[in-house]
MDAnalysis code that builds the backbone (N, CA, C; Angstrom):
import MDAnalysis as mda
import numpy as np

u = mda.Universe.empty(501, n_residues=167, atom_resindex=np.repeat(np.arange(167), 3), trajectory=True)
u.add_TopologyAttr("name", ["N", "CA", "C"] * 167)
u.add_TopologyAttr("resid", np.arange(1, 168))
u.add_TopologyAttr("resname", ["UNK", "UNK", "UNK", "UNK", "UNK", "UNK", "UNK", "UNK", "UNK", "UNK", "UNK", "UNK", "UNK", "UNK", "UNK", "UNK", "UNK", "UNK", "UNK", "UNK", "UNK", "UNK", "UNK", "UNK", "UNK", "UNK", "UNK", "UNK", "UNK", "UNK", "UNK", "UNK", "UNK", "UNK", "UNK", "UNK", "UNK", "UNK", "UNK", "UNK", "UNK", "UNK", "UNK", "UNK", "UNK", "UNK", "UNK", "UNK", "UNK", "UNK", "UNK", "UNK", "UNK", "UNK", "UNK", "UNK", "UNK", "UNK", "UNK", "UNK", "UNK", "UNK", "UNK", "UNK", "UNK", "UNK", "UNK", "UNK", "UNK", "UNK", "UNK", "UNK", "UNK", "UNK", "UNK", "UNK", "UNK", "UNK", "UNK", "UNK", "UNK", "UNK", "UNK", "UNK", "UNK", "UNK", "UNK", "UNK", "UNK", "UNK", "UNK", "UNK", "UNK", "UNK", "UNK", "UNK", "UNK", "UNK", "UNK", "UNK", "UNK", "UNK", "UNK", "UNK", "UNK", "UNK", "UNK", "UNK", "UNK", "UNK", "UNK", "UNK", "UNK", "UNK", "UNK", "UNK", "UNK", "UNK", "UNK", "UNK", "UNK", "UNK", "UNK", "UNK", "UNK", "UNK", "UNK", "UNK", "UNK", "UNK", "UNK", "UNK", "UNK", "UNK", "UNK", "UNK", "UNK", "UNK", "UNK", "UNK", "UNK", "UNK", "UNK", "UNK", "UNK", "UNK", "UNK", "UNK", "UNK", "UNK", "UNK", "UNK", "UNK", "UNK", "UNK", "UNK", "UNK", "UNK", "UNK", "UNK", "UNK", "UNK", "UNK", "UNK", "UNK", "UNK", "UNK"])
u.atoms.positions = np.array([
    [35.201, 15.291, -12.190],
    [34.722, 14.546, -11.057],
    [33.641, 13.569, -11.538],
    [33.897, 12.255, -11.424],
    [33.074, 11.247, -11.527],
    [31.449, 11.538, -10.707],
    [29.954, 11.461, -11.624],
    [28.794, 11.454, -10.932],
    [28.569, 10.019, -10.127],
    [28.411, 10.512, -8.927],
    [28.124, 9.167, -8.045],
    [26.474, 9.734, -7.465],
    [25.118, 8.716, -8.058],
    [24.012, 8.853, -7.654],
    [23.828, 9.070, -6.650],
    [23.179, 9.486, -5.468],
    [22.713, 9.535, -4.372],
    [21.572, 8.000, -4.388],
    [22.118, 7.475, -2.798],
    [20.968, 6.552, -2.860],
    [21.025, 6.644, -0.973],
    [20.237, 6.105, -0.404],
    [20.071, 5.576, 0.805],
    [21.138, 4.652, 1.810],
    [21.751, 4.765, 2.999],
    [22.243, 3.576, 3.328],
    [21.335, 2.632, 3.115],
    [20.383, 2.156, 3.138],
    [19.665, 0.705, 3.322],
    [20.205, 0.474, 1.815],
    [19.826, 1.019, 0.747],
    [20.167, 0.430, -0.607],
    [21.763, 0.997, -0.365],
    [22.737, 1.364, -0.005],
    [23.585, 1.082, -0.417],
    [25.020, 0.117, 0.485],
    [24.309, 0.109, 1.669],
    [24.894, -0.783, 2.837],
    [24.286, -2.681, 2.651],
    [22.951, -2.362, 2.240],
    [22.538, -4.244, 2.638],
    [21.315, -4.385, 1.547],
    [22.084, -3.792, 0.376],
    [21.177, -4.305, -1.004],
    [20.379, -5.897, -1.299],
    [21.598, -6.298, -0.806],
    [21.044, -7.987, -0.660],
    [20.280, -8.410, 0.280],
    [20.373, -7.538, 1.547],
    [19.325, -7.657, 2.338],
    [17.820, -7.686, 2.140],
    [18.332, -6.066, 1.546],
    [17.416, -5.935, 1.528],
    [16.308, -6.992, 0.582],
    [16.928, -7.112, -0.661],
    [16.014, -7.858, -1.780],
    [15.729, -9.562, -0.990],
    [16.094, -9.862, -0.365],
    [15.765, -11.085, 0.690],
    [14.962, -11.149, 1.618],
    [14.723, -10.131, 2.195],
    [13.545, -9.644, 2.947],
    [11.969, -9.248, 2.033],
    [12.046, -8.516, 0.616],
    [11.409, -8.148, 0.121],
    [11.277, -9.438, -0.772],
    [11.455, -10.460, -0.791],
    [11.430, -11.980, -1.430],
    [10.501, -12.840, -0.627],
    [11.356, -12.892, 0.773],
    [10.616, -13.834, 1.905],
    [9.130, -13.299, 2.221],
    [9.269, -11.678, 2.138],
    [7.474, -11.309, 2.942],
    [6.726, -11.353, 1.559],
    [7.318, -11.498, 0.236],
    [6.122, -11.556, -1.043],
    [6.023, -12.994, -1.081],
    [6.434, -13.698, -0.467],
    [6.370, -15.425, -0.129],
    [5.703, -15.690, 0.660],
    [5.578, -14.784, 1.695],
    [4.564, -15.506, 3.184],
    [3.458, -14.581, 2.747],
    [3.163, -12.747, 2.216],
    [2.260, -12.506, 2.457],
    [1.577, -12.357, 1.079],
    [1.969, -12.819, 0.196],
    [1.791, -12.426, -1.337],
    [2.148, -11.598, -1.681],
    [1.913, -10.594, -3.021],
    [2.315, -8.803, -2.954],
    [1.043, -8.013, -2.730],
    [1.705, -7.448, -1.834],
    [0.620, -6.716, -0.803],
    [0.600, -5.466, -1.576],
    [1.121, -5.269, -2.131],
    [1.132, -3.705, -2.630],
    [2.466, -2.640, -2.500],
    [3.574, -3.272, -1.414],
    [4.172, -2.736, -0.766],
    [5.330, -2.607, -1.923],
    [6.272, -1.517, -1.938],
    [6.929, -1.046, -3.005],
    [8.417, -1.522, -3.235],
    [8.686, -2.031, -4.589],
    [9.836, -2.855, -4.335],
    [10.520, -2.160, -5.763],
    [12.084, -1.939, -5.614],
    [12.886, -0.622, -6.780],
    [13.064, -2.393, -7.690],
    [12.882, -3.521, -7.344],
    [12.906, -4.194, -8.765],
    [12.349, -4.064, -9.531],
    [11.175, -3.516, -9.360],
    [9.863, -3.241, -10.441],
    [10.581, -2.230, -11.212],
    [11.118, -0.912, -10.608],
    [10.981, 0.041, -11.693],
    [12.385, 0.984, -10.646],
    [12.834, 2.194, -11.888],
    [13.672, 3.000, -11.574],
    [13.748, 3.870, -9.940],
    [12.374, 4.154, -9.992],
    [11.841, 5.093, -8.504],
    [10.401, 4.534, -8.316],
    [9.616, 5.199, -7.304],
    [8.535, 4.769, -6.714],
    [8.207, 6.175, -6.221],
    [6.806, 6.661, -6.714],
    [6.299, 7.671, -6.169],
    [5.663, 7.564, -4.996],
    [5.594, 8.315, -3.993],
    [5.220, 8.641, -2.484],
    [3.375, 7.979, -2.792],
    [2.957, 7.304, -2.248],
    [1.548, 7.153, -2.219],
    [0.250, 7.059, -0.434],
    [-0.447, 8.174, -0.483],
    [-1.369, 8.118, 0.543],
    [-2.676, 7.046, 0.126],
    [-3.130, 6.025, 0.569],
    [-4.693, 5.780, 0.611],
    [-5.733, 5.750, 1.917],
    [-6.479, 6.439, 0.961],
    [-8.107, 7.040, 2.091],
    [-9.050, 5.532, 2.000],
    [-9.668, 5.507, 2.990],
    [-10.496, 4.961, 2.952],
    [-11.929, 5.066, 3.141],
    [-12.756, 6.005, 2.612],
    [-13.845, 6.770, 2.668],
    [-15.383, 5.654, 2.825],
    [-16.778, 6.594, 2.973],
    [-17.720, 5.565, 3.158],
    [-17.975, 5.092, 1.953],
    [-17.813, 5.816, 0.538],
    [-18.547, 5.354, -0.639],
    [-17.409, 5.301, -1.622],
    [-16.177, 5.060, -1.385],
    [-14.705, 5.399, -1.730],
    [-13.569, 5.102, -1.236],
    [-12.808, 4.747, -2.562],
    [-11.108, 5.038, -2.177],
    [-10.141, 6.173, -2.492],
    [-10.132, 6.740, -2.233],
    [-8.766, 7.955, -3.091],
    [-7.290, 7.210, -2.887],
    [-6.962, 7.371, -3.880],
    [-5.588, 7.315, -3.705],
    [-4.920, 8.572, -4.199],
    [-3.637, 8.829, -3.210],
    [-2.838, 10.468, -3.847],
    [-1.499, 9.872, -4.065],
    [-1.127, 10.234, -5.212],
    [0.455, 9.598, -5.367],
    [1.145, 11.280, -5.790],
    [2.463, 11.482, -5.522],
    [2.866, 12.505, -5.872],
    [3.621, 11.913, -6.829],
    [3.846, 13.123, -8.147],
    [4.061, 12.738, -9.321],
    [4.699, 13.959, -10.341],
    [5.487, 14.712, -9.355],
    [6.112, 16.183, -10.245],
    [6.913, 15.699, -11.766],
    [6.702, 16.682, -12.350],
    [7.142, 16.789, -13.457],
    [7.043, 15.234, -14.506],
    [5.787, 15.014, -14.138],
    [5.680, 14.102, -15.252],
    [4.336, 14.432, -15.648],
    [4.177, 14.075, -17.180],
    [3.287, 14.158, -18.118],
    [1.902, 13.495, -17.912],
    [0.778, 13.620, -17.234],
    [-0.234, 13.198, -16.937],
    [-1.063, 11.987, -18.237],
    [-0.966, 12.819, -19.480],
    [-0.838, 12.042, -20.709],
    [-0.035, 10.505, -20.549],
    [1.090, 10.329, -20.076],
    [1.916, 9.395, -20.577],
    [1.877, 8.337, -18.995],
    [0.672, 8.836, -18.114],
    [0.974, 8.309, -16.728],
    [-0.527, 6.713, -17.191],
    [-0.408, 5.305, -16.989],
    [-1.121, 4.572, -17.238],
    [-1.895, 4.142, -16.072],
    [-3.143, 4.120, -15.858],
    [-3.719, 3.573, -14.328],
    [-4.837, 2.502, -14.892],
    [-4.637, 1.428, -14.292],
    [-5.619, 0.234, -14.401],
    [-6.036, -0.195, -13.210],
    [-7.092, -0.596, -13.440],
    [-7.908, -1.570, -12.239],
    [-8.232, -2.419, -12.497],
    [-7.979, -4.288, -11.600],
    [-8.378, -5.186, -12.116],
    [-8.240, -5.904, -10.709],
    [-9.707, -5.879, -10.604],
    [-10.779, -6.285, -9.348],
    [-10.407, -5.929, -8.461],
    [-9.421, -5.822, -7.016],
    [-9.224, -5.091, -5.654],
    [-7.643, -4.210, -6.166],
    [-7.339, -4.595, -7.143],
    [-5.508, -3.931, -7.489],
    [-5.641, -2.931, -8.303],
    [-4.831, -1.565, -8.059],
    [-4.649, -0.347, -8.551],
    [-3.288, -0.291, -9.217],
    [-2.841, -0.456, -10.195],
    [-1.665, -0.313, -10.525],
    [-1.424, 1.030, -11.502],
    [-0.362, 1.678, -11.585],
    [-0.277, 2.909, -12.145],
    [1.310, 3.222, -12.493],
    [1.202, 3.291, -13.540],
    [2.636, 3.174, -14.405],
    [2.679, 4.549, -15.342],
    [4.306, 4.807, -15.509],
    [4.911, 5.807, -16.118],
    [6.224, 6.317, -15.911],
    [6.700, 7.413, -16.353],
    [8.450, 8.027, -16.688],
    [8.254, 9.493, -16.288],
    [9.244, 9.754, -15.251],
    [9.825, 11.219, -14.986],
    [10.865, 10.801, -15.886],
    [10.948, 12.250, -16.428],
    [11.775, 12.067, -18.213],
    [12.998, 13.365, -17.512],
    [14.182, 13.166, -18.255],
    [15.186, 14.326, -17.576],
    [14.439, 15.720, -18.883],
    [14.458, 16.796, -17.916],
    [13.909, 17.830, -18.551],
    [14.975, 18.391, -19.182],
    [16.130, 18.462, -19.576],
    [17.617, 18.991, -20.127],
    [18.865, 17.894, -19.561],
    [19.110, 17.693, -20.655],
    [20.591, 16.625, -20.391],
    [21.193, 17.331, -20.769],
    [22.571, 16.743, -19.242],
    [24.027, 18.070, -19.180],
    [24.783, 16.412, -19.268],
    [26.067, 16.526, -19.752],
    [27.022, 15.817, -19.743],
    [27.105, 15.519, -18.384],
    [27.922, 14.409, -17.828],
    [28.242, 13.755, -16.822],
    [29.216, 15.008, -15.709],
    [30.107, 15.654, -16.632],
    [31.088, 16.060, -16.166],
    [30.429, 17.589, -15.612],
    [29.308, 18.009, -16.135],
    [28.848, 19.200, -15.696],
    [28.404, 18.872, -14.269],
    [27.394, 17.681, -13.924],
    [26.785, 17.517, -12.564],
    [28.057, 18.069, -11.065],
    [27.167, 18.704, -10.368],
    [28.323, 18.896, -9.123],
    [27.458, 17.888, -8.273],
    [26.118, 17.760, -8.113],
    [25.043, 16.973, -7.031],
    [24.269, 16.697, -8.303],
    [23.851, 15.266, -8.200],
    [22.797, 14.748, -8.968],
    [21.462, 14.069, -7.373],
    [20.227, 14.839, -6.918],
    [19.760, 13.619, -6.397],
    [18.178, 13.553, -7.003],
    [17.958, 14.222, -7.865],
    [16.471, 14.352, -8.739],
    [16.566, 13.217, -9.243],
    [15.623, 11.864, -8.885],
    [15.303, 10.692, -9.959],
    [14.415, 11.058, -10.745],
    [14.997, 10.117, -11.641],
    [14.094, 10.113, -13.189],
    [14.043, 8.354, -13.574],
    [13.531, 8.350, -14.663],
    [13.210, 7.034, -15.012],
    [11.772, 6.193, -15.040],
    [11.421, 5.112, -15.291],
    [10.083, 4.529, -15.376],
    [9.677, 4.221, -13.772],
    [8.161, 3.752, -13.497],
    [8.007, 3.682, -12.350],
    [6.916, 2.352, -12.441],
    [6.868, 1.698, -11.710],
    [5.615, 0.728, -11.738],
    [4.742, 0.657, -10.019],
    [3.487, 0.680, -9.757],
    [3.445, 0.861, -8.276],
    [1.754, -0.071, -8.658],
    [2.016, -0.794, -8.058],
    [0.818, -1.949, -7.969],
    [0.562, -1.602, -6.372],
    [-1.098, -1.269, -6.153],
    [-1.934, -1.142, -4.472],
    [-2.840, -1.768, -4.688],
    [-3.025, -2.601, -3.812],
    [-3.948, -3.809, -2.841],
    [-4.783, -2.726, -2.422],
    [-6.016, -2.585, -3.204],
    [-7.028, -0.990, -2.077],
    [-7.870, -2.063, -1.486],
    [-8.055, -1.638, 0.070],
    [-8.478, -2.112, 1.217],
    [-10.176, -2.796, 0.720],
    [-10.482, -2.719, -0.020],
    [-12.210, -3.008, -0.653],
    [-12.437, -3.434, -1.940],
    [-13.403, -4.051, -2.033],
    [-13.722, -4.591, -3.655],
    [-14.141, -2.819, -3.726],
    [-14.127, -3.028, -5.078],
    [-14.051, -1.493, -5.887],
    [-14.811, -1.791, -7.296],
    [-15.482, -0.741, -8.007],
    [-16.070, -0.504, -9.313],
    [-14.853, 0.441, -10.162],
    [-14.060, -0.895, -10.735],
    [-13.272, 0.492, -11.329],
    [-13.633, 1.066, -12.883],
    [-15.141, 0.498, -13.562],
    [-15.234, 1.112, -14.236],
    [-15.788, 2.954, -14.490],
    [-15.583, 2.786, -12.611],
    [-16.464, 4.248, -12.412],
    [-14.966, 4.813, -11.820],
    [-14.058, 4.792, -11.719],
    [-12.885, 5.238, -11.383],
    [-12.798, 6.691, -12.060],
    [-12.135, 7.765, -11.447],
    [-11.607, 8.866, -12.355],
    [-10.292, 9.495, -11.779],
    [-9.840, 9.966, -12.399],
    [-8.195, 10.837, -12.101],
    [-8.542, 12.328, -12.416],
    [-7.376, 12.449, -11.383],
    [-7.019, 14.022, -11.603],
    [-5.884, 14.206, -11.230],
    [-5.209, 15.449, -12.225],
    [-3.366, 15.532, -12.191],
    [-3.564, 17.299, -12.076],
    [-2.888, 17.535, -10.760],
    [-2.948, 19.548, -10.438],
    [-1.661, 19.591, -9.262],
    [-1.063, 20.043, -9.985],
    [0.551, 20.820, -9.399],
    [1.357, 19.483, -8.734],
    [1.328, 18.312, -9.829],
    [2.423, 17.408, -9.241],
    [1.623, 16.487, -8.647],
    [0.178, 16.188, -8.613],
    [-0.116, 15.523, -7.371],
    [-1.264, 14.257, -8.337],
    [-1.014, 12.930, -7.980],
    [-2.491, 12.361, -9.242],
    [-3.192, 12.092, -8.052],
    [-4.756, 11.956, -8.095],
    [-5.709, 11.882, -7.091],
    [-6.460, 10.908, -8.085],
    [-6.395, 9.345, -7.370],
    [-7.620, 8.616, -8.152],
    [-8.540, 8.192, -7.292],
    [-9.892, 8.403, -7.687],
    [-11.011, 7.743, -6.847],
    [-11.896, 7.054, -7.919],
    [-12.092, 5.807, -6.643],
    [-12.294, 4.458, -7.187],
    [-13.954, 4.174, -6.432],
    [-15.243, 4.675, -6.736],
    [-16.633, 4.124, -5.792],
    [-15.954, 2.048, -5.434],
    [-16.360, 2.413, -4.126],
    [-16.704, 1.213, -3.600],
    [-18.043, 0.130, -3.877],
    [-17.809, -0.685, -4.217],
    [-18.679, -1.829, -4.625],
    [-19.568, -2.371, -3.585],
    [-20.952, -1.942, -4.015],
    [-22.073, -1.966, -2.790],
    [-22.335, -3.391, -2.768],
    [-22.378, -3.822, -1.222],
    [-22.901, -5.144, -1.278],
    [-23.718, -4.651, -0.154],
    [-24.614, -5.687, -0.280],
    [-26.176, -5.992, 0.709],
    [-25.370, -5.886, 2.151],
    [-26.122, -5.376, 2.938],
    [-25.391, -5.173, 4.294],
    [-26.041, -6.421, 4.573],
    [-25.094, -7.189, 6.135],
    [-25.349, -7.632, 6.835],
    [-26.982, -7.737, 7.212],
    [-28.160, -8.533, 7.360],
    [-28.888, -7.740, 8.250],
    [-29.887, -9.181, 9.100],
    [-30.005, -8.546, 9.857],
    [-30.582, -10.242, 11.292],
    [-31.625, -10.349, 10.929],
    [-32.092, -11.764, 11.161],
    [-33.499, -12.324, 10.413],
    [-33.487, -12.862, 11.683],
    [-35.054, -12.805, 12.428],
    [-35.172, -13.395, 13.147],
    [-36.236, -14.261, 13.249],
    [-36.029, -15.687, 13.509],
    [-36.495, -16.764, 13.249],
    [-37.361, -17.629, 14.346],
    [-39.198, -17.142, 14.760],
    [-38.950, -18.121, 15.847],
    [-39.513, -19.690, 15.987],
    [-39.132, -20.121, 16.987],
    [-39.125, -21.815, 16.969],
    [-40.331, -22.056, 17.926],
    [-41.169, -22.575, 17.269],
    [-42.529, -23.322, 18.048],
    [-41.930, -24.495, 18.607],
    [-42.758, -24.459, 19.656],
    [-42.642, -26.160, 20.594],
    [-43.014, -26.993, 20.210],
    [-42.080, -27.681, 19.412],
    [-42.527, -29.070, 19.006],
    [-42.177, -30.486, 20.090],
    [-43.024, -31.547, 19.897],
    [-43.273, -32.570, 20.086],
    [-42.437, -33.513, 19.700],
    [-41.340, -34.167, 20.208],
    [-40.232, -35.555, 19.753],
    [-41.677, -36.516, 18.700],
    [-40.584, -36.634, 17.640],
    [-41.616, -37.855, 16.905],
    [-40.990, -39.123, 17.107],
    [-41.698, -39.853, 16.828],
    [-41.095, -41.205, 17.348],
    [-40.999, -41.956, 16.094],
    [-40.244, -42.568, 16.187],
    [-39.564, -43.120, 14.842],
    [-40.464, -45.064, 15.033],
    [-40.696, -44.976, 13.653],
    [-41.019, -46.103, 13.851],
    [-40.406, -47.432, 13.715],
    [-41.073, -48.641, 14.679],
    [-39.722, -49.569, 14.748],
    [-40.400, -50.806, 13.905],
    [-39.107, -51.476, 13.222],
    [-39.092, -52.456, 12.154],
    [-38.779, -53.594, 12.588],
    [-39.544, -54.308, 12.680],
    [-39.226, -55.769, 12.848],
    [-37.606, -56.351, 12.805],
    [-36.655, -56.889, 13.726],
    [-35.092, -57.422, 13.577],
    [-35.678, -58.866, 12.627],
    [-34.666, -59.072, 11.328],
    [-34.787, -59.744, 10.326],
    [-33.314, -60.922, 11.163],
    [-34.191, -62.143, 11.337],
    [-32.958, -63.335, 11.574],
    [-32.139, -63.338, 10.299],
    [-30.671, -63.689, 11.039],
    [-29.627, -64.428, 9.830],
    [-29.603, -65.767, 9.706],
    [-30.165, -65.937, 8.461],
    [-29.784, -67.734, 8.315],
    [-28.292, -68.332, 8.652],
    [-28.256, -69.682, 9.274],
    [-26.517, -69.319, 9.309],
    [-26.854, -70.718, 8.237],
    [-25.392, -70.722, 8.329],
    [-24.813, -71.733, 7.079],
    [-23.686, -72.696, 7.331],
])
């Protein structure tokens, strides 16, 4: 019996759709962060918090190697790259159901705040990466209040009108 992947109707009914839609809104809204399978094989599940002194982000991430998982920050963008690797390869002809993805992943997030990501840290515990990113303190807002004495109109002084010679 031939392995036929498991995928979604949306990817397997209006593929072209779909990638036309995911073309036009990275055209009108830039890339927002939002997850597109051209980048990479799969796309891990991702939550973001938005805390008072913080961002967390939680991406789920089973059976991959925390070692081999890459996370950068570069100024408001979180991007985080890596491979669910097949843990035992069976010939084609053994599979009865294949729907476990594997393969590389790429996932670029727009986090809601300027961020310090040289203070960033990770953590990888039972499948799950947790990165927190301190938020970048700026001077709050704060009202100055300014008051205005009663002044007096000055009067501008007036200059003599200079005749035109005519000619």
């Amino acid at each position: 019996m031939p392995l036929t992947p498991w995928k979604s109707m949306w990817e397997t009914k209006f593929p072209s759709l779909r990638e036309e839609m995911d073309r036009v809104f990275e055209e009108f809204f830039g890339e927002a962060g939002f997850p597109t399978l051209r980048e990479a094989d799969w796309l891990p599940a991702v939550d973001v918090v938005e805390r008072k002194d913080d961002i967390v982000v939680v991406m789920d991430m089973p059976a991959i190697d925390p070692a081999e998982v890459k996370i950068t920050i570069l100024e408001d963008k979180l991007t985080v790259e890596g491979e669910r690797k097949r843990e035992e390869e069976f010939r084609e002809e053994d599979y009865y159901r294949s729907e476990r993805v594997h393969g590389s992943f790429l996932r670029s997030i727009q986090l809601p705040a300027d961020v310090i990501g040289e203070k960033a840290s990770a953590t990888y515990n039972g499948g799950v990466l947790t990165i927190t990113v301190p938020k970048s303190q700026r001077p709050e807002a704060r009202e100055i209040k300014v008051s205005v004495q009663q002044a007096r109109p000055v009067e501008a002084p007036v200059r003599p009108r200079q005749r035109r010679k005519k000619t």
